[in-house]
C-alpha positions in Angstrom: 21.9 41.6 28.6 18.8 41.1 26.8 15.3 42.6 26.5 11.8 41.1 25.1 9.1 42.4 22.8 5.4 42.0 22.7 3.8 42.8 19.6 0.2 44.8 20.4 -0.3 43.8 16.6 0.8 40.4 16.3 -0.9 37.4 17.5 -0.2 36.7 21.3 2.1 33.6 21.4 0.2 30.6 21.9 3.3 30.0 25.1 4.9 31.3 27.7 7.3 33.2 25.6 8.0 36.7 24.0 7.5 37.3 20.5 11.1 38.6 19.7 14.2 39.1 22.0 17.3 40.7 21.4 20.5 39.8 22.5 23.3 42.5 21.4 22.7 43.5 17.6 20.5 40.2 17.2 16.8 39.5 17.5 15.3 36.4 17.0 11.6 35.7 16.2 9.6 33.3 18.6 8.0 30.7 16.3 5.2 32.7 14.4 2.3 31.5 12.9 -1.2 33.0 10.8 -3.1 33.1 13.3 -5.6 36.5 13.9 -4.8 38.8 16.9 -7.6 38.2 19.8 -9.1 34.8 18.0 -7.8 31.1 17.1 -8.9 32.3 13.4 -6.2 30.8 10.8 -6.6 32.6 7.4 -7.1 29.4 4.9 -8.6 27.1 7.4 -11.8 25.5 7.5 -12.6 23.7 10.8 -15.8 21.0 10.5 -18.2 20.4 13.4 -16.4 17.9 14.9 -13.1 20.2 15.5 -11.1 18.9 12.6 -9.5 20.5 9.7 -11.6 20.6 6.2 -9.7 22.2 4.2 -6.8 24.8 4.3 -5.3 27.2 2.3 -1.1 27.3 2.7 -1.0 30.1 0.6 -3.2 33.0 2.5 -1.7 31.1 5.7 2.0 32.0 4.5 0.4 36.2 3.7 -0.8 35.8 7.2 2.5 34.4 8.6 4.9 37.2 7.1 2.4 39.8 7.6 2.7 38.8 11.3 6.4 38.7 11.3 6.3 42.0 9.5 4.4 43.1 12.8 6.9 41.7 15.5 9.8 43.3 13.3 8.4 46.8 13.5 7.4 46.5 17.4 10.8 45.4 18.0 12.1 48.3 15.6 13.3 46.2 13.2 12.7 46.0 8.7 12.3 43.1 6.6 15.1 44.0 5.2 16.7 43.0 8.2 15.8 39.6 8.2 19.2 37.3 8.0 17.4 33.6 8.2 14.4 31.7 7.9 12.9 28.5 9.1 9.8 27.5 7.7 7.9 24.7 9.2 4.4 23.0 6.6 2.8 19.9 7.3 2.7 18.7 4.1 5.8 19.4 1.9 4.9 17.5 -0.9 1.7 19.9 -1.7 2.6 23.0 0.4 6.7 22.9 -0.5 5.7 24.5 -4.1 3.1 26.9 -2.5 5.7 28.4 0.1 8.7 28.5 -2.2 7.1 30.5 -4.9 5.9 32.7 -2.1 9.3 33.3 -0.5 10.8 34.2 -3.8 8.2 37.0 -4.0 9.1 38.1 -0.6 12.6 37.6 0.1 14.5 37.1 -2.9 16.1 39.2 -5.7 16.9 42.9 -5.5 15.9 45.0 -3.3 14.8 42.1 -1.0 16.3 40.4 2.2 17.6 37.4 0.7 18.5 35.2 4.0 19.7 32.2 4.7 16.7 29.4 4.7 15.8 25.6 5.5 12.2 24.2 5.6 10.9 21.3 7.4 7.7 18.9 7.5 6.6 19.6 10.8 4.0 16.9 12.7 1.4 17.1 15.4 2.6 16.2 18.8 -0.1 13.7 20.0 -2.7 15.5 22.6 -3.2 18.5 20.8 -6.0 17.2 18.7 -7.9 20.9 18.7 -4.9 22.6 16.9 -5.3 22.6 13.1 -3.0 20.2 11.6 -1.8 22.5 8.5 0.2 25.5 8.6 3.1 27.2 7.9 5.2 28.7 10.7 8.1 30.7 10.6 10.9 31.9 12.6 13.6 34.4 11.8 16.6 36.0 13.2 17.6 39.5 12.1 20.7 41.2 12.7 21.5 45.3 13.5 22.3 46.6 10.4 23.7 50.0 10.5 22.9 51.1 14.0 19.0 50.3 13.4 18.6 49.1 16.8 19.4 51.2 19.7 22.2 49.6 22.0 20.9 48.4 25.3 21.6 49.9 28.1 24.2 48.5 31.0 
């Protein structure tokens, strides 16, 4: 059995699918971007008049991206601490790479922090989506019960 959350914090999901679901002591993260609940606002990005990205910022977009996990983990009744694995997608992981990774060691490694499993990759634009901004960071996790912190589901 399994059961879905919606965030009432988080950005809605930019699909037709739920921001987390649980299946027994798991929950795993939908895909989860910086965007700003109610708006296509991406923290870092500048859009030019002709619908294109100017410029972007990967580090307030990776703030924006964990604060917005943060969100779906509480909804869902979940920690950070809970966080087992990441998967981080950037567009450009020959600039961005260094950004992210001295980011993710402030937030998920060393004492007193998560410390999950991780892989990163360069992620592309599928063709036809020209109005989506072409830089971001993304990131998907998967958290596991620790210590009865999610109630068992009924049935």
């Amino acid at each position: 059995m399994s059961e879905t959350f919606e965030s009432s914090r988080a950005p809605e999901p930019v699909g037709a699918f739920p921001h987390a679901k649980r299946v027994g002591n798991l929950l795993f993260l939908s895909g989860i971007g910086p965007r700003v609940r109610g708006s296509k606002e991406i923290p870092g990005v500048e859009i030019d008049s002709a619908g294109n990205v100017a410029s972007y910022d990967v580090e307030k977009q990776c703030h924006a991206v964990f604060e917005n996990v943060r969100l779906v983990l509480e909804d869902a009744g979940a920690t950070w601490q809970d966080i087992i694995d990441v998967t981080v997608f950037l567009t450009n992981m020959k600039k961005d790479f260094p950004v992210y990774n001295k980011l993710y060691a402030v937030y998920f490694a060393g004492d007193g922090k998560p410390n999950p499993t991780r892989r990163r990759a360069q992620a592309c634009q599928p063709a036809g989506l020209g109005s989506l901004p072409r830089h971001f960071c993304r990131l998907s996790s998967l958290r596991e019960n620790v210590a009865g912190k999610l109630p068992a589901t009924a049935g």
